[in-house]
Phi, psi and omega in degrees: 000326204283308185285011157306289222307316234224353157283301169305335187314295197292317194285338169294327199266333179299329173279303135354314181271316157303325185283336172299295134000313182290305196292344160301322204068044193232020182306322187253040129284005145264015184255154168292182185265035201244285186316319194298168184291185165255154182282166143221163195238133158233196199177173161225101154301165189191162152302166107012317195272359200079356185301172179236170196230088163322102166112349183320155179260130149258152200220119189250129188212096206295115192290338152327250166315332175077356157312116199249135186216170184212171204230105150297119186298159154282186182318285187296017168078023183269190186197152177212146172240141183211179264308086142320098191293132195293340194255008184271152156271137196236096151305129196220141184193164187234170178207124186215121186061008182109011199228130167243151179299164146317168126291141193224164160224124171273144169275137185286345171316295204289126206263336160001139130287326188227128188259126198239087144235137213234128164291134199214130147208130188281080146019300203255044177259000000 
């Protein structure tokens, strides 16, 4: 009886704190990470010089799952990713003519909606 009792307490006060929460706006430190929203990843590839580099392949890869999806740049080198699960860590790197990027991470830390990295590869090695 007595642990019914301190069970209803406790379920009462989680509740009682979530409504609080809510009328506060401080709801989403109660959302699961299911609720939050998804990130997007954009970007540029580029030269050294900054130039942008067109048809580059980007390449994303959910450190989770190890599922990898790719990007063929536009004109302006540019690139997109769009609906991210917000807890994944994301590896990201380009590859153009045989010449590959650096690797980058986007973090599951990082609380961003929209995240902007830009690839830098040197061509002329």
């Amino acid at each position: 009886m007595k642990r019914t009792s301190l069970l209803l307490l406790f379920a009462l006060a989680v509740l009682g704190a979530r409504a609080y929460a809510e009328s506060s706006g401080q709801a989403s430190y109660f959302a699961s990470a299911d609720q939050q929203q998804s990130r997007n990843l954009t970007g540029q590839v580029l030269t050294p010089a900054d130039q942008p580099l067109p048809s580059a392949v980007v390449y994303l890869k959910n450190t989770k799952t190890l599922a990898v999806k790719s990007f063929i740049t536009e004109n302006d080198g540019g690139y997109r990713f769009h609906a991210l699960a917000p807890n994944v860590d994301y590896e990201v790197y380009a590859e153009y003519q045989g010449k590959k990027s650096s690797t980058k991470t986007v973090s599951a830390f990082d609380s961003r909606a929209n995240v902007t990295l830009n690839l830098h590869i040197d061509v002329n090695k």
